[in-house]
N, C-alpha and C positions, 0 to 999 in steps of 0.2 A: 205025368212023366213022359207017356208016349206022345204027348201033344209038344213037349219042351223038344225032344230026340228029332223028331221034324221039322219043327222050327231049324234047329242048327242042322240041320239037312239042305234043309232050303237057302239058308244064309251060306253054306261049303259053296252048294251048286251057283248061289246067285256072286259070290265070288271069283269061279275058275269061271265063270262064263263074261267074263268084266272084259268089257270092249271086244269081244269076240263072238256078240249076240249075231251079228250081221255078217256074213261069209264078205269074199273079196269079190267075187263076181257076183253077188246080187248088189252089191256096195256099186260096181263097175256099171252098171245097169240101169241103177238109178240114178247115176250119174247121166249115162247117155238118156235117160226118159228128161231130165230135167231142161235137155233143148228144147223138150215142146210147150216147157212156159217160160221158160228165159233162154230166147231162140241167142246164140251165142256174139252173132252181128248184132245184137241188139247193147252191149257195152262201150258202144264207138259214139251212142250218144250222148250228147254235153252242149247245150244249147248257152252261150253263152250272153249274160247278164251283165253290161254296162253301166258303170255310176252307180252301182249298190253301197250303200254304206251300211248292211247288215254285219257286212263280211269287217269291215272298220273296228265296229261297236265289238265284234270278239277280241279282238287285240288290245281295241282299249278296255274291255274287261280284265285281261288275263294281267295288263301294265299296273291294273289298284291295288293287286296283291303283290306285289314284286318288291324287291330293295328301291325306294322312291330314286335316289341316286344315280342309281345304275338303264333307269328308264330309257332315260336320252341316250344312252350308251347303244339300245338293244332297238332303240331307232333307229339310230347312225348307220348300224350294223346293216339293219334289214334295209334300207334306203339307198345301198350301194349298189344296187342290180335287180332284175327282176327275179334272178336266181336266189339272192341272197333273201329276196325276201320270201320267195316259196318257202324256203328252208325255216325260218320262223313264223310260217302260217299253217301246221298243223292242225291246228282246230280249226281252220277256216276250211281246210279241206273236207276233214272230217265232216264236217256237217254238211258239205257239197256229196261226196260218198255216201251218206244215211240215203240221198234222194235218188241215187241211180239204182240198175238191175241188178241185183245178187241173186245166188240158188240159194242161199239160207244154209249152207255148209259153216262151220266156222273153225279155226282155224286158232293158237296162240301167234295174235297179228301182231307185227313189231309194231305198226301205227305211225312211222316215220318213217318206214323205207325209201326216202330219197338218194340218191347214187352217193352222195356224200356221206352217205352214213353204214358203210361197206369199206371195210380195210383189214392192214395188219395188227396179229398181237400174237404174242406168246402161246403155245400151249403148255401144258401141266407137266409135259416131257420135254419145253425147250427148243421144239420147233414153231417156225413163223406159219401160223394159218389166215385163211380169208376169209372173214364171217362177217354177218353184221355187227355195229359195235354200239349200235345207240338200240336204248330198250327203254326208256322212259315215259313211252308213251304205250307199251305192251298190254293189251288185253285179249281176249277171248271175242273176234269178229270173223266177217264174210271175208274171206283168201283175195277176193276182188280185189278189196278198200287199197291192201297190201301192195297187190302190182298191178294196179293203179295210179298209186305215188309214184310208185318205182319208174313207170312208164313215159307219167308226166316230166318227174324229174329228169330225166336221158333229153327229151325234147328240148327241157328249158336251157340247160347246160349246152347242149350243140347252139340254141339258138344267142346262149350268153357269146360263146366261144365263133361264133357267127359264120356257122357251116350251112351249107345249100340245104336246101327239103329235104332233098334224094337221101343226102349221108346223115340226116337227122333220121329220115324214115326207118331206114335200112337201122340207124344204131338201138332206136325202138324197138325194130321187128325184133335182132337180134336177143334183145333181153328176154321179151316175150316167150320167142320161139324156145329159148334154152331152158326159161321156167316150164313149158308146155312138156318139152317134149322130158327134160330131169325130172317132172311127177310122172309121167308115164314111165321111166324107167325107176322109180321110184316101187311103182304100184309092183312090178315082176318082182320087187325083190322081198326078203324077207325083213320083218318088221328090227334085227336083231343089223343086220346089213345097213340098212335104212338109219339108225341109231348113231353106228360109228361111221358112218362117211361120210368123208372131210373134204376140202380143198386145200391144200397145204401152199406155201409161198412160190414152190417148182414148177406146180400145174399152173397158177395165176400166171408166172411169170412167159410159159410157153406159150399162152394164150395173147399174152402181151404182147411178144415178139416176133410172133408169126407175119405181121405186116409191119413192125416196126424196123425203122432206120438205124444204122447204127448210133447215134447220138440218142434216139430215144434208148432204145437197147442199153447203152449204158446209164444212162438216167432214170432207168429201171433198176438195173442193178445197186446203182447207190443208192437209190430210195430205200432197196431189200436191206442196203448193209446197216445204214441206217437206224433203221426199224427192230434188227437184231441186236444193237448195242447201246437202245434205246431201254433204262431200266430206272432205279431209285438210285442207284451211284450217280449216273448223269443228273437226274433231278436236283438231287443235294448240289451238286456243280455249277449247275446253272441258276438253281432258285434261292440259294443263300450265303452266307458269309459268318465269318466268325466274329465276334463284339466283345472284348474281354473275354475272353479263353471261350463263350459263349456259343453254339452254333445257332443262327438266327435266319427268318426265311427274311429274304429282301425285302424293301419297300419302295413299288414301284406303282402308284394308286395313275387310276383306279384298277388296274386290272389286277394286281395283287397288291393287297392290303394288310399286314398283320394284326392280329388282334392287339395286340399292344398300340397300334397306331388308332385303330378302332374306338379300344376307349379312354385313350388320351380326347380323341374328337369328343366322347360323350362327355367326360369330366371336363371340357375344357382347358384343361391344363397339362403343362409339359412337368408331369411327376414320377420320376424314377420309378420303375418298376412298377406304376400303379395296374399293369393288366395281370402282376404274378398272381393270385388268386383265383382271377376271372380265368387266367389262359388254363390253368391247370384243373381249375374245375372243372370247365367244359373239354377240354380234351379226358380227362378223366370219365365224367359223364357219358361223352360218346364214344370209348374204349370199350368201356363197362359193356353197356346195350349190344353194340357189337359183337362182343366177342361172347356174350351169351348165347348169342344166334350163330354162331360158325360151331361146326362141326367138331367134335370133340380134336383130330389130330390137327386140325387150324386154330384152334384154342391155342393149342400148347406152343404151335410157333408164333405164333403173335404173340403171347403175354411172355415169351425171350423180348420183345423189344420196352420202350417206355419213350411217351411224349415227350417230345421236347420242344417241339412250336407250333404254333397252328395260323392261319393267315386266311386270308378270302382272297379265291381268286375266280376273277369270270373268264367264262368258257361258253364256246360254242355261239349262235344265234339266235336262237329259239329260246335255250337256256338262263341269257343273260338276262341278269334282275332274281333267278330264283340262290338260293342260300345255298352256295358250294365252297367249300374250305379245302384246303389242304394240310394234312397232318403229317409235320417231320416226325420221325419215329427215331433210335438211337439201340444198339444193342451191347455185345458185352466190349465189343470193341469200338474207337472210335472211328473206325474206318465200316462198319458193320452200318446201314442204312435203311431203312423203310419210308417213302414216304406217298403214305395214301391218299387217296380223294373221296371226300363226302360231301355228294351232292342230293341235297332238298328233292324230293320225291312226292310230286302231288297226284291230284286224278286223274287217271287217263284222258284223254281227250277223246277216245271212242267211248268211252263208258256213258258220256252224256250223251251221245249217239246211238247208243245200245249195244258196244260193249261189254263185256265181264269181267268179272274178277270175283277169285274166292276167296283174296287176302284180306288179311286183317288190316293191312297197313298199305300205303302208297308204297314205301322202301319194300317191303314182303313183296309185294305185284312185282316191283320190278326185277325182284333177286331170281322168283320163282320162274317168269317169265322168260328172264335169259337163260336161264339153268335149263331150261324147258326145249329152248332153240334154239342153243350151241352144241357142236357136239366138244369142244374142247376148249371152257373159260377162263377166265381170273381165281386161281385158286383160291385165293383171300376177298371174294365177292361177296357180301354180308350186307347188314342190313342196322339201322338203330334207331329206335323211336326218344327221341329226347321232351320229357314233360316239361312245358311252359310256366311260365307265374299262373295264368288264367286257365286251368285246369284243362289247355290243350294237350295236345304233342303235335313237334313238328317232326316228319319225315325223312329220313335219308336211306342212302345206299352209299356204298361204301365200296372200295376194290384201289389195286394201286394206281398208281396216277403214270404210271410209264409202264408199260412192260411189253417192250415189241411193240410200241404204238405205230404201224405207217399207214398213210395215204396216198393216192393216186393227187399229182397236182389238175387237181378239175381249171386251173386256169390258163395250164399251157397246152391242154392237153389236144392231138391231134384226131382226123375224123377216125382211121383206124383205131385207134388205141381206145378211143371213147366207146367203139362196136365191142373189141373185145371186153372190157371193162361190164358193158352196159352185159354181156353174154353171161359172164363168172356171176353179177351179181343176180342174172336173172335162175341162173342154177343153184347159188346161194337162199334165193328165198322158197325155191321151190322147197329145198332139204329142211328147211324151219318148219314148215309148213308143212312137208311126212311127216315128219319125225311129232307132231302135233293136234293133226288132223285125220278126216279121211281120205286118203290118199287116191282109194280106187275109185270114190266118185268122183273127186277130182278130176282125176282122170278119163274116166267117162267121160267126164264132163266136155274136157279139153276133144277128145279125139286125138287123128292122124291130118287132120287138115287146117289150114292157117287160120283157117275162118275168125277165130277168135286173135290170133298175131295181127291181121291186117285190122278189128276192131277196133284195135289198145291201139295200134296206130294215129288213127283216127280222132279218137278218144283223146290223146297226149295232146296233139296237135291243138285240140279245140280248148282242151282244159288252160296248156299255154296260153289260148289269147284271153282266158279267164282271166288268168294270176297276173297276164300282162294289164290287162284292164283295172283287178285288183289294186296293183303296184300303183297304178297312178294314180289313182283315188286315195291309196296310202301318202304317196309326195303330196298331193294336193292339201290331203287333212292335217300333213306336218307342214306345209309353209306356213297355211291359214292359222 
């Protein structure tokens, strides 16, 4: 008895003492001890490798699992720029990052932080905030790998949009400095402060406008209004049509495809109604899984709606070729709308890296991961494992497919606007990364001095003529 009384003694204490083993200033400390084996200029190197077809063979790995169809598609894509294909070479990076300097801190890393993957959407109150919005590739790694991408990505973009060194450097540093210096003001604050602070659409926008023209300035502004009356009523508007009293998403292949159209292709034949079955099962199927993983009051408002179509539609770069649907949803009214997006969730691409994860599932990683480094999501963000004939399951994640969606146009965009830009997102990953990490070694880490801003500099610069190297080794493997 008195040996049981101890035990759950020791289980209280080993409880309230959970993530508060190590005070903040010895946290801060060993952060500053960790310059003297990963001296901080020591991240600026990246010795670049010409004519690899290592970096190839990942791509055309990740293309044999993908919708065979859609292949060519996510070629095309990556083929238009050397930006467009950094964008779908995460894992090629990844595995460039395993080989550089880390402290061995880690961090819930979004694992794609490139500048295009930072925008608007909704909060749960209906205001526009600024977060990352891609989490697909979310694990448990070194804060580096993070703004790292981030870094690179800001260079490659200036160098797409074909700005001088100087206003490249500069929009570099900028990201850098704002990640550096928002975990040091991170580290002062309190863990509960740290939790709820946000960027909301007002801050982005002042940051915007501080060096912007008037024509940018209002080009801002309509991207914001945009982005606010961007929801599932518009989607309905734009993604479908009515067919005999019917409401039906469009078919406009390849980029959206209904199931009905689907498997008329597999039947070969043009047979009335032959996907009703199919479509209603599998929307049924992935309702079900879903909504068993949402939170009891997002239960009750999603099962108010019911499927009514589902379609394949590609999205994104990197993404195209994995299995993303869209589901029109209908409620008690016909004007009443949902319509969400469920996309294919597979392994991280840090995890073959070294990487973590303590989910069960691809779709779980990614649900936990954003919940994790937003401070404010997609209410209806969920998860659904659907079992295969071959005693698989294939992965998804789930959330709506509009809601306050906007971006920055990275194609017209000017060198000012790209500094601020490159600023907000580098203050954005900093906040993922408190709010998940340890903050105060981080911080230590970083210091008061640029020494690490001018490395990632460096760093961008060199990794650019990688990916630019990359790229052409990628045109060359697709002519041949």
């Amino acid at each position: 008895m008195i040996d049981e009384v101890q035990r759950v003694r020791k289980d209280i204490r080993k409880a309230l003492s959970y993530r508060a083993q190590v005070s903040a200033k010895s946290s801060k400390e060993h952060g500053k001890r960790l310059r003297e084996t990963v001296a901080r200029n020591a991240h600026a190197a990246w010795d670049v490798e010409r004519g690899r077809t290592e970096a190839i063979a990942l791509l055309h790995e990740q293309d044999a699992t993908r919708v065979a169809e859609l292949v060519p598609l996510r070629r095309e894509r990556m083929a238009a720029s050397p930006f467009a294909f950094f964008r779908g070479s995460a894992l090629i990076m990844a595995a460039d990052l395993s080989r550089t300097p880390s402290t061995g801190i880690s961090v819930q890393a979004c694992g794609d932080a490139h500048i295009a993957n930072f925008g608007l959407f909704h909060s749960p109150e209906r205001r526009l905030v600024f977060d990352i919005n891609d989490f697909d590739e979310t694990a448990q790694a070194p804060w580096e790998w993070d703004v790292k991408r981030l870094a690179a990505s800001i260079e490659i973009c200036g160098r797409d949009r074909k700005f001088s060194k100087k206003d490249r450097a500069s929009a570099v540093s900028a990201g850098v400095r704002a990640y550096r210096e928002a975990m040091r003001s991170f580290a002062r604050m309190g863990s509960l402060d740290v939790w709820y602070a946000h960027m909301d659409a007002d801050e982005l926008y002042e940051r915007m406008a501080k060096a912007a023209s008037k024509k940018e300035r209002r080009e801002t502004e309509e991207l914001f209004y945009k982005a606010s009356t961007k929801n599932s009523g518009r989607a309905v508007e734009k993604l479908t049509e009515v067919v005999d009293g019917q409401l039906r998403i469009v078919n406009d292949p390849p980029l959206i495809v209904p199931l009905r159209e689907l498997v008329r292709q597999r039947l070969g034949a043009d047979v009335p109604d032959a996907d009703l079955h199919e479509r209603e099962r599998i929307i049924a199927a992935i309702l079900s899984d879903y909504r068993a993983n949402l939170a009891s009051d997002k239960r009750l408002l999603v099962e108010q709606y019911r499927g009514v179509d589902i379609a394949r539609k590609v999205v994104g770069v990197g993404s195209v070729g994995l299995q993303a649907w869209i589901v029109v949803l209908e409620g008690a009214t016909p004007d009443d709308h949902l319509v969400l997006q469920v996309k294919e969730a597979r392994a991280s691409v840090l995890e073959r890296f070294g990487g973590q994860t303590s989910a069960d599932s691809p779709g779980e990683r990614v649900v936990r991961g954003q919940r994790a480094m937003q401070t404010a999501g997609d209410v209806l963000l969920g998860w659904a494992d659907m079992p295969r004939e071959n005693k698989t399951s294939r992965s998804y994640y789930v959330r709506q497919l509009w809601d306050g969606k906007g971006s920055i146009d990275l194609e017209t965009i000017d060198e000012d606007s790209l500094e601020a830009l490159a600023s907000a997102c580098g203050w954005t990953l900093a906040h993922a990364h408190a709010r998940t990490g340890n903050r105060f070694a981080i911080a230590g880490y970083l210091g008061k001095s640029d020494e690490f801003d001018r490395a990632l500099v460096s760093f961008a610069s060199a990794y650019a003529d990688q990916n630019l190297a990359d790229y052409e080794a990628f045109l060359a493997a697709l002519h041949s």
